[in-house]
C-alpha positions in Angstrom: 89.2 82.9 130.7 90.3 84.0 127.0 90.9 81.0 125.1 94.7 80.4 123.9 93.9 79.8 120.3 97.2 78.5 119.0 97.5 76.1 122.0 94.4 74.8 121.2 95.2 74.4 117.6 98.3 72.8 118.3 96.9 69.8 120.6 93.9 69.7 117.7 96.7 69.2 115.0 99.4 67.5 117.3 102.3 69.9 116.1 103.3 73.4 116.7 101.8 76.0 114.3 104.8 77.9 112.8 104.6 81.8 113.0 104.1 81.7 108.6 101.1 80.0 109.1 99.6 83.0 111.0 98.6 86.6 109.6 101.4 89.8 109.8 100.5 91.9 112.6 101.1 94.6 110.4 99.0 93.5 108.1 96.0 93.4 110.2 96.7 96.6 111.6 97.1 98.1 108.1 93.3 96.7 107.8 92.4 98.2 111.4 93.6 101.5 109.9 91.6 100.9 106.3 88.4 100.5 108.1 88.9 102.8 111.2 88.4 100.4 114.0 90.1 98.2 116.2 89.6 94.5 115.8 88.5 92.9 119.0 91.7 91.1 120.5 90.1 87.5 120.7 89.6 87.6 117.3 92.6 89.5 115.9 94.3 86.5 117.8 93.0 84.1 115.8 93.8 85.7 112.5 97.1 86.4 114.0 98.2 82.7 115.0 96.0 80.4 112.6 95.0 83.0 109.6 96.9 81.0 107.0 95.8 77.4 108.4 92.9 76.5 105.7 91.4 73.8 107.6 90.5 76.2 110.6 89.8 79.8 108.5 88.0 78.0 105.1 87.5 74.9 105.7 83.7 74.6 105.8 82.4 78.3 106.7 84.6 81.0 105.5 86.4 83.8 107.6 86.9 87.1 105.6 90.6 87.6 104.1 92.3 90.6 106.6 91.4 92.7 103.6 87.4 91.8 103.4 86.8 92.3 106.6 84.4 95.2 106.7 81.9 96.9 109.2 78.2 97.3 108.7 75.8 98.8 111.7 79.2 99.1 114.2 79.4 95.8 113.4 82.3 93.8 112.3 81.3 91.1 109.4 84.1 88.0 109.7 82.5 85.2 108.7 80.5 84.0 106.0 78.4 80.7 106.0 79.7 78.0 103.2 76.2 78.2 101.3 76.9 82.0 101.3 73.7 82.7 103.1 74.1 83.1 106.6 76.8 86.0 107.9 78.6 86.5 111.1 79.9 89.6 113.2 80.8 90.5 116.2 79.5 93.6 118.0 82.1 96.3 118.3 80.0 98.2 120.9 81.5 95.7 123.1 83.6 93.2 121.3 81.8 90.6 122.2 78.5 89.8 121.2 78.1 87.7 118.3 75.3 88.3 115.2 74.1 87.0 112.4 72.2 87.6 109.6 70.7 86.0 106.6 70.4 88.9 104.3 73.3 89.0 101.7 73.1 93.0 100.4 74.9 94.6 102.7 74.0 97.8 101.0 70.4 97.7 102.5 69.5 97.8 106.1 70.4 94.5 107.8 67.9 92.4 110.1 70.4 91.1 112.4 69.9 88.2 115.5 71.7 87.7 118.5 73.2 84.0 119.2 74.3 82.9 122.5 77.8 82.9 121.5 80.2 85.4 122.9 83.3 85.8 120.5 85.9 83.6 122.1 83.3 80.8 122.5 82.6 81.3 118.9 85.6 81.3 117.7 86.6 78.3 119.9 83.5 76.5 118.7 84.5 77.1 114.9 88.3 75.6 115.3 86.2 72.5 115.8 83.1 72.8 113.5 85.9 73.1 111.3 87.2 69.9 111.5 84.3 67.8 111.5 82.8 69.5 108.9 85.7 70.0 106.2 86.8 67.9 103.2 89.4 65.3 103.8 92.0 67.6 101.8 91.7 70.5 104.4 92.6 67.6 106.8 95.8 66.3 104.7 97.3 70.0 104.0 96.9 70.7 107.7 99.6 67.7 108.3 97.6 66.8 111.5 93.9 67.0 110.4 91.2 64.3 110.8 91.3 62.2 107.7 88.1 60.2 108.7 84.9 61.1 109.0 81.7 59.4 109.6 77.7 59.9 110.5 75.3 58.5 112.9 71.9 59.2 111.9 68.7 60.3 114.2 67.1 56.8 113.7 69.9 54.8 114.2 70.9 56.6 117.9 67.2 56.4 118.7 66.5 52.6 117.6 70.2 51.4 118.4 70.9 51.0 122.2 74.1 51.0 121.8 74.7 53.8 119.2 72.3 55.8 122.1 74.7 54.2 125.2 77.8 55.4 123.2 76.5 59.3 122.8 74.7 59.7 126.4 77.6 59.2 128.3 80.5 60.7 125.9 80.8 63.3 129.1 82.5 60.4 131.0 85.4 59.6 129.0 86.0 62.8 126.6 86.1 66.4 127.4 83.1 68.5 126.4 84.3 71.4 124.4 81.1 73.1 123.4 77.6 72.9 124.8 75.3 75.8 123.8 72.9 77.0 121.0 71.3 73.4 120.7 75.0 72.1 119.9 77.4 70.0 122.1 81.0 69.3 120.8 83.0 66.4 122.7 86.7 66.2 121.9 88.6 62.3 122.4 92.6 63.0 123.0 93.2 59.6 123.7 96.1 58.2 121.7 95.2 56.1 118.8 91.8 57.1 119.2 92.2 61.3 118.4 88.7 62.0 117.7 85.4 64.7 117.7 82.1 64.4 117.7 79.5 67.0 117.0 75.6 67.0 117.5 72.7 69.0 117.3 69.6 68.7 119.1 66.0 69.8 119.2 63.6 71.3 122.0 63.3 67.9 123.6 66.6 66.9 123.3 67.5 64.2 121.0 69.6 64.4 118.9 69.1 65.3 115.0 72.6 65.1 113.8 75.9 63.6 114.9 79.0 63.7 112.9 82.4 62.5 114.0 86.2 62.6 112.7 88.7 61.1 113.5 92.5 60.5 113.1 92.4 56.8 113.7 91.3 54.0 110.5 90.9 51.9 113.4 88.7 54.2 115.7 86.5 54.7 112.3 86.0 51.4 111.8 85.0 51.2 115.6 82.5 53.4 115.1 80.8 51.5 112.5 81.0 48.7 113.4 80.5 48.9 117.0 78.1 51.7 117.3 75.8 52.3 113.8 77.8 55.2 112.5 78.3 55.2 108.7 81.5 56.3 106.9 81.5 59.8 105.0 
C-alpha cells in the first residue's frame, strides 16, 4: 500500500501541514522537464506535500533542493548523507529500488549498492530518522517536533534488566514503524507520552544503538530515570 506521506506527517507533528509548506507542482515539473525524466510518484509526493518542512527534508540527511536533483547511471540522486559521504537514489528503471553509494564525484563511474529499501519504505523510514536524529531547532520551527531527545547505550540495555525489559517488548504497547536493514523504528502516540525510538543492531541481534525523542519533559525524564537512558 503507498504510504500517505502528509497524513503521516501530520499525526508525527499533531497539526495539518499547510499546502506552503509543500513544493509547487509546477515547480517540480519544471525540474522533470530540466533533467528529462519523470520523478517517481512516491517520491514526487513527498516533495510535493512536505518539501518546505526542514525537520523532515534537512534535518539530519539532506534531500536535494527540486533544482539539484539530478540523474547519474538512470539513476535519480535525492539524498545526500549529513557527513556528505554517503548518497542516495532511486532506480528509475523501475522507480523503486533504492541505491547508494559512497563515492562523491559524480563525474567518474559510480560503485553503487542495493539496500533493502524500496522507495516508499525509504522515504517513510527517513520522515522518522528525521526526527530522532535532528537538532532541537528543526523540532521548534516544525511547531510540533520532538524537543527531547535522549540515548541508551549498548552496555547499559545489556547490563540493565530493565533498560533490556523496556526495549524487548516495545512491540506490545507501540506500533513498529520500521524493521529492516538491521534497523527497527517504534513510534509511541500515546498522549502525553508522544515518543520514537530508533535502534540498530548487529548479526546477533543486540542492539548497538538506541536513540529516542520525545515531545513529553515528563516521558524524558521517565526514560532516565526509570530505564538508563541519558539526555542528549
Amino acid at each position: 500500500m503507498k504510504t500517505n506521506f502528509k497524513a503521516v506527517a501530520e499525526e508525527i507533528l499533531g497539526r495539518t501541514i499547510s499546502t506552503e509548506e509543500g513544493i509547487e507542482i509546477s515547480k517540480i515539473e519544471a525540474q522533470e522537464k530540466n533533467i528529462e525524466i519523470s520523478i517517481p510518484s512516491s517520491l514526487k509526493e513527498f516533495y510535493a506535500t512536505l518539501g518546505n518542512i526542514p525537520l523532515f527534508v534537512d534535518g539530519y540527511q539532506h534531500f536535494a533542493t527540486i533544482e539539484k536533483l539530478f540523474v547519474k547511471d538512470d539513476k535519480l540522486v535525492f539524498l545526500e548523507e549529513h557527513q556528505s559521504v554517503v548518497y542516495w537514489a532511486v532506480d528509475l528503471k523501475n522507480d523503486f529500488t533504492i541505491l547508494q553509494t559512497t563515492n562523491q564525484d559524480f563525474t567518474k563511474d559510480i560503485e553503487w549498492f542495493e539496500m533493502d529499501f524500496e522507495l516508499d519504505t525509504f522515504l517513510l523510514m527517513n520522515l522518522f530518522f528525521q526526527c530522532v536524529m535532528s537538532d532541537e531547532s528543526y523540532h521548534i520551527k516544525a511547531k510540533g517536533g520532538f524537543e527531547y531527545a535522549a540515548s541508551l547505550d549498548s552496555e547499559e540495555y545489556n547490563r540493565n534488566k530493565v533498560s533490556k525489559n523496556f526495549i524487548d517488548t516495545l512491540s506490545i504497547h507501540w506500533e513498529e514503524v520500521i524493521n529492516q536493514d538491521n534497523m527497527t523504528i517504534y513510534w509511541n502516540k500515546k498522549l502525553n507520552e508522544e515518543s520514537i525510538i530508533m535502534y540498530f543492531s548487529n548479526s546477533e541481534n543486540k542492539e548497538l544503538e538506541i536513540t529516542a525523542c520525545t515531545k513529553s519533559e515528563h516521558f524524558l525524564d521517565k526514560l532516565i530515570d526509570d530505564y538508563g537512558f541519558y539526555q542528549l
